[in-house]
ZAFILUM-624284 format. One line per 3 residues: their letters; for each residue x, y, z of C-alpha. Coordinates in pm, 1 decimal. Each point is the difference from the previous one (the first is absolute). Layout:
BEGIN
A	X/Y/Z  ...
% end
This chain:
BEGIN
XXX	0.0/0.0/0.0  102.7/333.8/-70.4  -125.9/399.2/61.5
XXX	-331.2/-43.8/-117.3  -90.5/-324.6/204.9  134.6/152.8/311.8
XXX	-192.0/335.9/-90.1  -313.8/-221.4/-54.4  79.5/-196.4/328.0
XXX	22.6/310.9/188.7  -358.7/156.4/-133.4  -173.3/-278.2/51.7
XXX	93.0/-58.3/340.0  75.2/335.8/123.8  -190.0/306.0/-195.1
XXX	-147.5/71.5/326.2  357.1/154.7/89.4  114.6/80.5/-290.3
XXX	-298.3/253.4/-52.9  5.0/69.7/386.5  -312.3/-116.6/92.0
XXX	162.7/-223.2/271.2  337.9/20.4/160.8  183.5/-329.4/-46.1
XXX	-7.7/-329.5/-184.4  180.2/-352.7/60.1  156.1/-170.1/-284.7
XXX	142.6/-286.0/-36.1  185.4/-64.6/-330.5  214.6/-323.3/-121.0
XXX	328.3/140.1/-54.3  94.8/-216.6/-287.7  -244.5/35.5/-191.0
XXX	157.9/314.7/-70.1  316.6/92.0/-172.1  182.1/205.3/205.9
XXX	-304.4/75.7/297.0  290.5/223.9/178.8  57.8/227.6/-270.7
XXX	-371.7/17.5/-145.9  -93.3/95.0/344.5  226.6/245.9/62.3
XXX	-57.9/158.9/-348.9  -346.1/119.4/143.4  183.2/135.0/301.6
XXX	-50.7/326.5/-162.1  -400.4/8.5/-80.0  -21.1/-160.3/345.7
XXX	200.5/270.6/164.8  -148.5/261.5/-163.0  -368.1/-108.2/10.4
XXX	60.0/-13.1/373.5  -8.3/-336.9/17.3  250.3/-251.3/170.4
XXX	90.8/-391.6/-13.4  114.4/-173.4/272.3  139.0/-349.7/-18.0
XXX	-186.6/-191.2/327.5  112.1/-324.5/-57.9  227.1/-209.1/-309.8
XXX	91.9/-363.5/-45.0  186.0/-161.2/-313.3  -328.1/28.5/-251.5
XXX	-247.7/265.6/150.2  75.3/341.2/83.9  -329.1/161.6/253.4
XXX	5.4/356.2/-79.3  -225.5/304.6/223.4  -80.0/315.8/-253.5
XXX	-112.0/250.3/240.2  -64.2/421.3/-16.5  195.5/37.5/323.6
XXX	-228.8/292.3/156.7  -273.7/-153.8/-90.7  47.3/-359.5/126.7
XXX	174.5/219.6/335.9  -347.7/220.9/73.5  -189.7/-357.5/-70.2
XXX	213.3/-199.6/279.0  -51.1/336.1/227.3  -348.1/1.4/19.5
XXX	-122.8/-125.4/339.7  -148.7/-336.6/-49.6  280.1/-88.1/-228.3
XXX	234.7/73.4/219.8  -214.8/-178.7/320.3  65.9/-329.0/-187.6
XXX	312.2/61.0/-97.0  127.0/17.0/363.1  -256.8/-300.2/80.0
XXX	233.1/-157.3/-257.8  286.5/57.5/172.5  206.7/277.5/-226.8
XXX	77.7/346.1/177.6  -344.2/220.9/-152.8  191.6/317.7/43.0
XXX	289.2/-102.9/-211.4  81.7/147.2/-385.0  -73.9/-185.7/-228.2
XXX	322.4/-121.8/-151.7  -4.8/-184.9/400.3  -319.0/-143.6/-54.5
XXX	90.0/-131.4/-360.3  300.0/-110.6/142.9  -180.2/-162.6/273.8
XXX	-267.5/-182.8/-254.1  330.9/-121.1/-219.8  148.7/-185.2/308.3
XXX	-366.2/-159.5/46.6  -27.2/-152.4/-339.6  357.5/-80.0/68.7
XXX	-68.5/-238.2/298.2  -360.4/-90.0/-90.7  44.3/-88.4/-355.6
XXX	-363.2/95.9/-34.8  -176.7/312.4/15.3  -83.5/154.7/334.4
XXX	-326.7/88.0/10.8  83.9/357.7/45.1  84.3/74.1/-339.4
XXX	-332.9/78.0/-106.0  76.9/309.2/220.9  274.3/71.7/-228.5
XXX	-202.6/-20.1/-318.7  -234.3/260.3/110.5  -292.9/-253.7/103.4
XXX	-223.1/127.1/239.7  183.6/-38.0/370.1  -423.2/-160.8/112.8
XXX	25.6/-248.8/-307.9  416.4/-88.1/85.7  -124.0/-42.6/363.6
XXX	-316.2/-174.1/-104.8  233.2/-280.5/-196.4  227.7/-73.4/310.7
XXX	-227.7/-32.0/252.2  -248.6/-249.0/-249.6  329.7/-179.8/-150.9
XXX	-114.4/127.5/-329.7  -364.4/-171.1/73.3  -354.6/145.0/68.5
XXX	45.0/299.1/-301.5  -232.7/219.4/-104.7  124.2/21.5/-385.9
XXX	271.9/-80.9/-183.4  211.6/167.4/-205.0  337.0/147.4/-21.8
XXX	-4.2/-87.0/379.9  -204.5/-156.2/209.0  -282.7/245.1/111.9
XXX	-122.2/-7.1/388.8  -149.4/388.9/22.7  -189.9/246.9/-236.9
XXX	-49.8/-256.6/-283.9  -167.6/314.6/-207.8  334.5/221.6/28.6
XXX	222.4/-344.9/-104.2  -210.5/-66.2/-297.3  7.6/367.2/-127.5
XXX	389.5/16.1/26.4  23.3/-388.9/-165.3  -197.9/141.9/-265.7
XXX	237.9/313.7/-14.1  295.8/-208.2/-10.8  -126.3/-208.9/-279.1
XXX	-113.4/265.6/-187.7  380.9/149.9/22.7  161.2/-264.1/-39.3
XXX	-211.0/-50.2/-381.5  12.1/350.8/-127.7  426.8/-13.5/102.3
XXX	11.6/-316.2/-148.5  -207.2/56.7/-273.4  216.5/309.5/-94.0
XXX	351.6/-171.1/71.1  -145.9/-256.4/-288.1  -90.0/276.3/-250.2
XXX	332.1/94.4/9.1  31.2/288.3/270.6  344.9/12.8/161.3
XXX	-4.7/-132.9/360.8  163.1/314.0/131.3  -262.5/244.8/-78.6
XXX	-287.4/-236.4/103.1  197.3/-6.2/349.3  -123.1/286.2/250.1
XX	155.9/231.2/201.0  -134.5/26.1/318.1
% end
């Protein structure tokens, strides 16, 4: 795979950030399926930077690579709103930290669990009642299902599933009539 796939890749799964609509995505991507992954991921170091947006490598094993796109101040004010941070300290990491601490923090997790903790939702930009909602049913007893598991206001969730997909088709849908993934990308 080349530039386009891993522009297509990226669209699909994360136009929500890209058009700053949400403030991070996870992706996973098979490193060898790739050329040179390094270098083609560091040649978008410059839209990224630019567009505000940063990539942060949370965990990496022979094959897969997991990668965390995030608008910094956006995923920051997210993890600073009171319930977020409630759970967050219920979780164990230090709530008043920045937030290169807490991603540090969430790295070393993944690290030693070799699973997601269930905390990460938090650092998506899920809903801190949906994130808590998930732990405390072991990801049982939802409301709705979607891009997460929902446990609270199943009306807000489905609006902002719907704006996601609806996003992620008009980014991708321009990406594939031949608009340059750097100007569908938005500063935020």
């Amino acid at each position: 795979m080349g530039k386009q796939a891993f522009e297509h890749l990226l669209g699909f799964h994360g136009a929500p950030l890209l058009v700053g609509v949400k403030p991070a995505v996870l992706l996973s991507f098979r490193k060898d399926r790739f050329e040179d992954f390094d270098a083609l991921l560091a040649s978008y170091a410059p839209c990224f930077r630019c567009k505000g947006i940063t990539v942060r490598r949370l965990a990496e094993g022979e094959v897969y690579v997991l990668l965390l796109f995030y608008r910094a101040r956006a995923l920051a004010r997210f993890l600073k709103q009171p319930q977020a941070r409630a759970l967050l300290e219920r979780c164990g990491y230090d709530g008043a930290a920045p937030l290169g601490a807490l991603l540090e923090e969430l790295a070393r997790r993944i690290e030693r669990q070799k699973t997601f903790p269930h905390e990460i939702g938090l650092f998506l930009g899920y809903p801190p009642g949906d994130v808590a909602g998930f732990i405390e049913h072991r990801g049982q007893r939802f409301a709705l299902s979607g891009y997460w598991k929902v446990y609270g206001d199943e009306a807000e969730a489905r609006a902002l599933f719907a704006r996601y997909a609806a996003c992620t088709e008009e980014f991708c849908g321009k990406l594939m009539a031949g608009q340059r993934f750097e100007d569908l990308v938005v500063a935020v």
